[in-house]
C-alpha positions in Angstrom: 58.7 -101.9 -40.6 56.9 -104.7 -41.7 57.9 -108.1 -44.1 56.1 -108.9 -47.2 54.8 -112.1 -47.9 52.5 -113.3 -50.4 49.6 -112.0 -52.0 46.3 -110.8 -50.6 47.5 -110.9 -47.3 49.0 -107.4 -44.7 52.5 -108.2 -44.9 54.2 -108.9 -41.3 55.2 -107.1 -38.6 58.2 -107.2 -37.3 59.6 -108.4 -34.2 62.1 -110.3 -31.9 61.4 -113.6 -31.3 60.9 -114.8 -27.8 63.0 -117.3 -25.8 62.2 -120.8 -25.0 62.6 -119.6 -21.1 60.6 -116.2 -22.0 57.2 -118.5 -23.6 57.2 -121.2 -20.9 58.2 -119.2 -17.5 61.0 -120.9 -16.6 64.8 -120.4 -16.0 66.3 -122.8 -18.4 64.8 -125.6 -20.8 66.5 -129.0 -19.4 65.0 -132.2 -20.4 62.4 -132.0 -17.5 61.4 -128.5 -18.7 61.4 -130.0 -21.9 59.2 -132.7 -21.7 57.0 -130.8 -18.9 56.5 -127.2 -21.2 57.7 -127.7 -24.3 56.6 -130.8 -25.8 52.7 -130.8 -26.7 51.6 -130.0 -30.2 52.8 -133.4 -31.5 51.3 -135.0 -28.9 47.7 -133.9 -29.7 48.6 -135.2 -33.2 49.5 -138.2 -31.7 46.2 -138.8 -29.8 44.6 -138.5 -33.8 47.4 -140.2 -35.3 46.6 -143.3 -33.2 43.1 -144.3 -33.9 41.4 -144.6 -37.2 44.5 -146.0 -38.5 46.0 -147.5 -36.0 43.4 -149.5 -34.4 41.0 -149.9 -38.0 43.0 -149.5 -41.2 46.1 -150.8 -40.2 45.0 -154.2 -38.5 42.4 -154.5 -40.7 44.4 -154.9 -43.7 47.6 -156.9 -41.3 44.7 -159.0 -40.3 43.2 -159.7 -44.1 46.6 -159.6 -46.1 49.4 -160.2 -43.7 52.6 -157.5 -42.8 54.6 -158.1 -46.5 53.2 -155.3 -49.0 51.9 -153.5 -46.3 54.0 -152.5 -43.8 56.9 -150.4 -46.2 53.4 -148.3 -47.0 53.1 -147.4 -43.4 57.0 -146.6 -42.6 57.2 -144.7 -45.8 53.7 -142.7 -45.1 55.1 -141.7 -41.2 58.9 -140.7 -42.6 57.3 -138.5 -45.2 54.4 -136.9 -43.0 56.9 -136.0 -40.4 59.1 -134.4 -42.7 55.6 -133.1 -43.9 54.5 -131.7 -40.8 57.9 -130.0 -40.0 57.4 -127.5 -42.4 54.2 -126.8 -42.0 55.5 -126.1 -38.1 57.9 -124.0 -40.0 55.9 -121.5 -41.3 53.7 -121.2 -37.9 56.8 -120.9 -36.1 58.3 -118.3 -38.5 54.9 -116.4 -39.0 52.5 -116.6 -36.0 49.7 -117.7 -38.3 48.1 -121.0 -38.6 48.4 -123.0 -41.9 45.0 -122.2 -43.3 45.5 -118.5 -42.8 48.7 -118.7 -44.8 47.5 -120.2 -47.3 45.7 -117.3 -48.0 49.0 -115.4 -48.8 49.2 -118.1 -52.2 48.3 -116.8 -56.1 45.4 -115.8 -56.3 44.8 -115.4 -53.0 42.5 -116.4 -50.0 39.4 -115.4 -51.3 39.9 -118.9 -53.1 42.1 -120.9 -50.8 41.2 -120.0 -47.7 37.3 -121.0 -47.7 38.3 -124.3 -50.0 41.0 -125.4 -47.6 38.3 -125.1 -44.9 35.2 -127.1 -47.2 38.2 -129.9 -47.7 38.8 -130.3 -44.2 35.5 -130.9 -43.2 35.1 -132.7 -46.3 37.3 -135.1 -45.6 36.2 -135.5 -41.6 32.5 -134.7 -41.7 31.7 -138.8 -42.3 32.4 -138.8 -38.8 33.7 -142.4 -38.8 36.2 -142.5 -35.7 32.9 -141.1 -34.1 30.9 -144.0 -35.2 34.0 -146.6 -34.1 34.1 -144.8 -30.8 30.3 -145.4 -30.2 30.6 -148.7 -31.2 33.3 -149.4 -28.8 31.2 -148.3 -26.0 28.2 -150.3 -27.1 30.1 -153.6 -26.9 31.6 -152.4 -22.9 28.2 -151.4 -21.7 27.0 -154.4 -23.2 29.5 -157.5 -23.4 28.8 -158.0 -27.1 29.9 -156.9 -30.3 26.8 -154.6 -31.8 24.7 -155.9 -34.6 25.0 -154.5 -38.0 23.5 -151.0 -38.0 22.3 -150.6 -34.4 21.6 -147.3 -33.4 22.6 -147.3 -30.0 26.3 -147.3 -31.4 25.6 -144.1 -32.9 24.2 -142.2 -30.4 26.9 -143.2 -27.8 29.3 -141.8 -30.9 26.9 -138.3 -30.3 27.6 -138.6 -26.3 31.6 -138.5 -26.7 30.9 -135.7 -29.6 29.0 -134.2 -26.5 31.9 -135.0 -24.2 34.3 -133.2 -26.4 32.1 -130.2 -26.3 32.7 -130.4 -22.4 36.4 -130.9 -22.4 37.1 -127.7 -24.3 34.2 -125.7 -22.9 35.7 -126.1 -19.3 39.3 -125.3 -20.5 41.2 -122.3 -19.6 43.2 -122.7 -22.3 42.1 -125.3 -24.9 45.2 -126.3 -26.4 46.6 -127.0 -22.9 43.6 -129.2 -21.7 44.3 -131.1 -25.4 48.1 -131.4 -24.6 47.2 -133.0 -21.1 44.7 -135.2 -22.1 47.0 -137.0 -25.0 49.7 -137.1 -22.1 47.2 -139.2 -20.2 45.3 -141.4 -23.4 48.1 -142.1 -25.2 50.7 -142.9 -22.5 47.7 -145.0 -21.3 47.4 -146.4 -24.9 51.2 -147.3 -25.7 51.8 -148.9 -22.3 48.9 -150.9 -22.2 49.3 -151.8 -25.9 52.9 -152.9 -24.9 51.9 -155.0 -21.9 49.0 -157.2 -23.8 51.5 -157.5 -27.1 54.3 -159.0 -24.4 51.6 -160.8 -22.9 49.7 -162.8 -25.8 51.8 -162.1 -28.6 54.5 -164.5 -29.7 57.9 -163.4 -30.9 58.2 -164.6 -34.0 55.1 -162.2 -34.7 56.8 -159.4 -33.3 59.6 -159.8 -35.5 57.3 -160.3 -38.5 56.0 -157.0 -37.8 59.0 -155.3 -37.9 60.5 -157.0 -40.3 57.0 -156.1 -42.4 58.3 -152.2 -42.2 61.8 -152.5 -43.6 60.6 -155.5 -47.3 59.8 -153.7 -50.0 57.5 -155.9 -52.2 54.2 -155.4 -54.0 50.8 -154.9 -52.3 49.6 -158.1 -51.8 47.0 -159.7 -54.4 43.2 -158.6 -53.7 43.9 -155.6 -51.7 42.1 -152.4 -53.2 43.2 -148.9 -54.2 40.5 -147.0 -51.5 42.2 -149.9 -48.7 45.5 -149.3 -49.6 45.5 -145.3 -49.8 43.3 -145.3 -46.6 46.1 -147.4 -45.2 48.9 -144.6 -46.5 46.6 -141.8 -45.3 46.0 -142.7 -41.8 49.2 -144.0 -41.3 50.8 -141.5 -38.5 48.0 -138.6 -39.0 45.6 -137.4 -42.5 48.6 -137.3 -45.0 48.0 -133.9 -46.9 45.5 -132.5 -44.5 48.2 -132.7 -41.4 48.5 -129.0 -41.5 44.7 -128.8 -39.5 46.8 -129.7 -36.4 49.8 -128.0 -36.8 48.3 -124.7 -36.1 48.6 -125.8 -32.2 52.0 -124.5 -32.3 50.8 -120.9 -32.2 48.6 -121.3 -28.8 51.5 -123.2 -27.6 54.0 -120.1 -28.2 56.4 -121.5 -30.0 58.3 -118.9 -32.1 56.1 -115.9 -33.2 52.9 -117.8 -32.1 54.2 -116.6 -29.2 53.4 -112.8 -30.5 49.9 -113.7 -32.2 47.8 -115.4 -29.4 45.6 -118.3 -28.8 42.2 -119.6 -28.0 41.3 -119.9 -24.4 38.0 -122.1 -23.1 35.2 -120.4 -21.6 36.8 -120.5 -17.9 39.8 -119.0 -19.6 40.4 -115.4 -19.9 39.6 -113.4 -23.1 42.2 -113.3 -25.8 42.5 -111.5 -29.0 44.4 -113.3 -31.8 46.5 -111.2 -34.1 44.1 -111.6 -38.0 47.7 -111.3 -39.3 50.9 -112.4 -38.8 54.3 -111.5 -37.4 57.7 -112.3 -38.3 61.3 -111.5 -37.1 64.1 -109.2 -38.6 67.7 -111.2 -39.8 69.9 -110.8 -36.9 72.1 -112.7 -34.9 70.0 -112.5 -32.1 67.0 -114.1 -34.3 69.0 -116.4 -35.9 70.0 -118.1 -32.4 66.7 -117.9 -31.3 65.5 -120.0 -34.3 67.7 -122.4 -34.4 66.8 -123.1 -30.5 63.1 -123.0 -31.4 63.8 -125.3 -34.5 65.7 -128.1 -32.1 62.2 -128.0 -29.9 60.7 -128.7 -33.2 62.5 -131.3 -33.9 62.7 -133.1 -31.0 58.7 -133.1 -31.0 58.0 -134.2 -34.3 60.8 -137.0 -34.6 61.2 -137.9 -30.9 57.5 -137.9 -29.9 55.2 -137.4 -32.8 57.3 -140.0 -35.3 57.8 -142.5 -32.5 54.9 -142.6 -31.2 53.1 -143.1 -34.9 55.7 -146.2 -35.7 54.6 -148.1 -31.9 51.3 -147.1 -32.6 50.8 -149.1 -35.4 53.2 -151.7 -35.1 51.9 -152.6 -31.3 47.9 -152.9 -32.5 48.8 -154.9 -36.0 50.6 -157.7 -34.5 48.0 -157.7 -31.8 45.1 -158.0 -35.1 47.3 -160.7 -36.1 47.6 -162.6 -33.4 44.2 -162.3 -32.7 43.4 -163.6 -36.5 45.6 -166.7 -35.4 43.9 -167.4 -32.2 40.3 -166.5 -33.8 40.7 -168.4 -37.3 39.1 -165.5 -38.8 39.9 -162.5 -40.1 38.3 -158.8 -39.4 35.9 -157.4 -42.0 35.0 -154.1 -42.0 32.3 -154.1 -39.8 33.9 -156.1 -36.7 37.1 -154.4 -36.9 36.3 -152.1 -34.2 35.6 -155.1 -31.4 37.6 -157.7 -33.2 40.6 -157.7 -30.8 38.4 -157.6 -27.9 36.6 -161.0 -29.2 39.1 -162.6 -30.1 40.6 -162.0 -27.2 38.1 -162.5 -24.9 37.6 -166.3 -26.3 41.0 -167.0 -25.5 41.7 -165.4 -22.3 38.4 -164.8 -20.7 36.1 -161.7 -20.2 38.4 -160.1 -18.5 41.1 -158.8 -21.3 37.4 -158.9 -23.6 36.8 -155.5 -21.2 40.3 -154.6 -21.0 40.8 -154.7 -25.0 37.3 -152.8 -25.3 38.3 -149.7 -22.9 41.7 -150.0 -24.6 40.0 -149.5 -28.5 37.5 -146.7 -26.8 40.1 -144.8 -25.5 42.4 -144.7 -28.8 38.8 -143.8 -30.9 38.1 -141.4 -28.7 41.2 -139.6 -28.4 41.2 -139.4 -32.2 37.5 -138.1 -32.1 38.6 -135.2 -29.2 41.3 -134.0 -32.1 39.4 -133.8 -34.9 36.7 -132.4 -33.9 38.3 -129.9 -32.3 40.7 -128.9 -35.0 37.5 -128.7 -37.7 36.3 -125.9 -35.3 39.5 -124.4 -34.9 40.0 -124.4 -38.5 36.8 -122.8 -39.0 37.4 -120.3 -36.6 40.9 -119.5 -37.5 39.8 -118.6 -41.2 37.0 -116.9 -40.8 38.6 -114.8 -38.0 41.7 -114.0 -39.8 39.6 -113.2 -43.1 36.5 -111.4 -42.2 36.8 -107.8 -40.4 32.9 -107.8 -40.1 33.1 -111.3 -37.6 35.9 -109.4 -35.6 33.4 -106.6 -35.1 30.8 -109.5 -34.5 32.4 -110.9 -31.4 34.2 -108.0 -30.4 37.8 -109.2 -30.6 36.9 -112.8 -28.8 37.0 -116.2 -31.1 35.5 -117.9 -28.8 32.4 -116.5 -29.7 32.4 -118.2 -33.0 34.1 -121.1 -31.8 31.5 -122.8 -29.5 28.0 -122.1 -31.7 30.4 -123.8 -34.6 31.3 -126.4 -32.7 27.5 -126.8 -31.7 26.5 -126.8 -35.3 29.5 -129.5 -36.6 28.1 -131.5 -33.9 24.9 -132.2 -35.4 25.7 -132.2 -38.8 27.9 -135.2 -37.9 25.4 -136.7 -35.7 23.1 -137.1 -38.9 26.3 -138.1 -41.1 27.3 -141.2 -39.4 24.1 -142.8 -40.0 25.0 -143.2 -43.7 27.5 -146.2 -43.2 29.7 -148.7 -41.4 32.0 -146.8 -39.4 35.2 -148.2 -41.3 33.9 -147.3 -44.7 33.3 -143.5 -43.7 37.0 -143.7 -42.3 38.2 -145.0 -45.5 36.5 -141.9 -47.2 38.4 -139.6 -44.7 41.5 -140.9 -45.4 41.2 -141.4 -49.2 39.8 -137.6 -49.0 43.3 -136.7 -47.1 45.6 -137.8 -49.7 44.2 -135.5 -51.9 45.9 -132.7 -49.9 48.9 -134.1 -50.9 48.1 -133.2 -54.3 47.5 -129.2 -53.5 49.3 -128.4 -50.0 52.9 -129.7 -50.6 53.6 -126.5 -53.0 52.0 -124.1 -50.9 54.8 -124.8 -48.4 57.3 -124.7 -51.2 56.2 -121.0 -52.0 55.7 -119.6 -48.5 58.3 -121.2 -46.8 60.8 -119.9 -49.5 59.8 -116.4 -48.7 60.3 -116.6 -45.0 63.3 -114.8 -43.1 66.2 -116.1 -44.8 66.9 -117.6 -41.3 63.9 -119.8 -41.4 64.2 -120.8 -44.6 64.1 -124.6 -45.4 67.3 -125.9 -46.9 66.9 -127.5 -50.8 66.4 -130.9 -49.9 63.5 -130.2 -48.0 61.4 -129.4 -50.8 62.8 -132.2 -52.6 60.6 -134.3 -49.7 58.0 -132.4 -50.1 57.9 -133.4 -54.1 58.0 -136.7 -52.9 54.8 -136.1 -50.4 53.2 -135.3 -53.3 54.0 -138.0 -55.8 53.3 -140.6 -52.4 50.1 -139.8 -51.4 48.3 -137.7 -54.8 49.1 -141.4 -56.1 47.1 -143.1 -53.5 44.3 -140.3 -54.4 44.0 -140.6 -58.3 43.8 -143.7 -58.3 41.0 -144.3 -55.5 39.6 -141.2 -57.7 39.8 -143.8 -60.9 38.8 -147.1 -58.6 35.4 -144.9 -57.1 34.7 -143.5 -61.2 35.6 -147.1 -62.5 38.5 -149.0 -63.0 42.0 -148.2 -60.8 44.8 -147.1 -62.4 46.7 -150.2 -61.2 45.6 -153.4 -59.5 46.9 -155.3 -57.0 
């Protein structure tokens, strides 16, 4: 018995889904289960989300323009990715298979959208600039000064944390585990400390600005460009149309059928096969209680963690940039923003928050770098694992044997990328380059997720959010598209 979906693909097995109690060994899932087992996947989305964005894009353009015309952007670029990565979550949930293997289940099939979903992806994160932030970062710690202009000492410290990365999941058991734990600890670490400076140095009036900056709709203000203001949307919360490259952590977590298909453990973890095509559950009235228990645990990860963490995140590190432009006189360009807070600061209130700032702006660059690198790899290894019987063979049933030489070889390709600019202009590329998943990804969701179990289906208006993705963010794209050819479609 198996389910159709698609084309190009095996259809889906068939069978039961598995408790909540049944994937995370316990009795019952109370709120201390819940936060202690369940929660996770949005997390490690949250340790990206907060970082190129958060701590560049966003101040740097509250810090040059002000809150009004910028801060609707941001609120409307989090409601819509949530919404955006909920059904992506869907269809892992529903299917056991990561995003980029499904997409190979869309006309014509994966022999096309399986390898280009892969070459956008690393497209779009190659430039390596949260690398080059994070490296900068550590430069001014190690060194009590902001770098000059195209130093290389920034650069390699960006390598040594790329190295560091390496580490963490090599010394896993289970990598998605060691990735949950570690965005417990950095962005706990992150929002608390965040919250304690903002109380401490910023005034309220400020704060209110900020928030009030969220809820005005008005026009961009005058002089800020297309690439600033669709980097801006696309970092906002996580990478806009590329979110799916993280989502595929709900399989090695177990939620749903992920549960059935497997995951990929580190190299002190036991060997684990993962299923090169899905499964999916039979319409039943044990299933469809089941799902809707599984969909709660959804949505109290994505809206309760994920969403909220994405709003503080940017809200507590603008004012903080703008505060810091009051105290300073200046503003940030784009090659201070990474250590701008910290000088500011630093000339104000002594050495002492200078450090503390700095370890605070390494931390959120680095737990952005930890994410993506890893989920380029896992990307990479998800697709060609799912799509090429001859690799199977290769490594014998074990991903991990493609995995780590992948992650080897990313590593120095990027290591010889983030020579090429400032750190904030390859970030502005990234994000720019993430909208234009917008402009592909959106109806791939509308076409698989309609053909899930009718259980799992998403309900009408969800697809009218996903339209709305796509008219959002593709805008942002075409016209940085028309600002890099020539002129933008529309100035500001």
């Amino acid at each position: 018995m198996s389910h159709p979906l698609g084309v190009s693909r095996p259809d889906l097995e068939i069978a039961d889904l598995p408790t909540p109690e049944e994937v995370f060994k316990v009795s019952r899932i109370g709120p201390v289960q819940l936060f202690k087992y369940a929660v996770g996947p949005s997390l490690i989305a949250l340790g990206i989300s907060i970082g190129s964005g958060e701590w560049l894009l966003g101040p740097l353009n509250v810090g040059q323009y002000g809150f009004v015309g910028v801060g609707w952007v941001i609120l409307v670029s989090a409601i819509l990715q949530t919404f955006y990565n909920v059904e992506c979550s869907r269809y892992v949930m529903a299917t056991g298979e990561t995003p980029v293997v499904g997409w190979g289940r869309v006309p014509p099939g994966w022999r096309l959208w399986i390898p280009l979903s892969v070459l956008i992806v690393i497209f779009a994160f190659i430039a390596g600039g949260w690398a080059a932030s994070a490296g900068q970062g550590v430069y001014a710690l190690i060194h009590g000064t902001v770098p000059p202009t195209g130093a290389e000492e920034p650069r390699l410290w960006a390598i040594a944390l790329l190295l560091l990365v390496f580490a963490i999941t090599a010394l896993a058991r289970r990598i998605s585990r060691v990735l949950e734990l570690a965005n417990w600890l950095m962005v706990s670490a992150i929002l608390i400390a965040l919250l304690v400076i903002d109380l401490f140095v910023v005034p309220w009036e400020l704060w209110w600005e900020g928030i009030r900056g969220f809820f005005t709709p008005a026009a961009p203000p005058a002089g800020i460009t297309a690439t600033q203001l669709g980097a801006l949307a696309g970092f906002t919360a996580l990478a806009s149309g590329l979110n799916w490259y993280v989502m595929g952590h709900y399989r090695d977590k177990g939620y749903g059928m992920g549960y059935r298909a497997g995951f990929i453990s580190g190299l002190r973890g036991e060997r684990r096969e993962i299923l090169a095509s899905g499964v999916t559950f039979p319409d039943n009235d044990l299933n469809r209680g089941l799902w809707r228990r599984w969909y709660r645990l959804l949505m109290v990860d994505m809206w309760g963690v994920f969403f909220v963490g994405a709003i503080l995140g940017m809200l507590l590190p603008t004012i903080l940039m703008s505060q810091a432009v009051a105290l300073s006189g200046e503003k940030p360009t784009r090659a201070n923003v990474p250590t701008f807070v910290a000088a500011a600061l630093g000339d104000e209130y002594g050495r002492g928050m200078f450090y503390v700032a700095l370890v605070l702006g390494v931390v959120i660059l680095f737990s952005t770098q930890l994410g993506i690198f890893e989920a380029m790899v896992r990307v990479t290894t998800d697709a060609a694992h799912a799509t090429s019987p001859r690799l199977r063979r290769l490594v014998e049933g074990d991903p991990r044997r493609f995995y780590y030489p992948f992650m080897i070889i990313l590593l120095v390709i990027i290591s010889i990328v983030i020579h090429a600019s400032l750190p904030v202009a390859l970030v502005e590329w990234s994000a720019n380059m993430s909208n234009l998943g917008a402009l592909i990804y959106p109806f791939f969701l509308m076409y698989l997720n309609s053909k899930l179990p009718r259980p799992a289906r998403p309900r009408p208006w969800h697809y009218v959010i996903l339209v709305l993705n796509f008219l959002f963010f593709g805008f942002f794209f075409v016209n940085f598209i028309a600002d890099f050819v020539g002129e933008p479609l529309i100035t500001f």
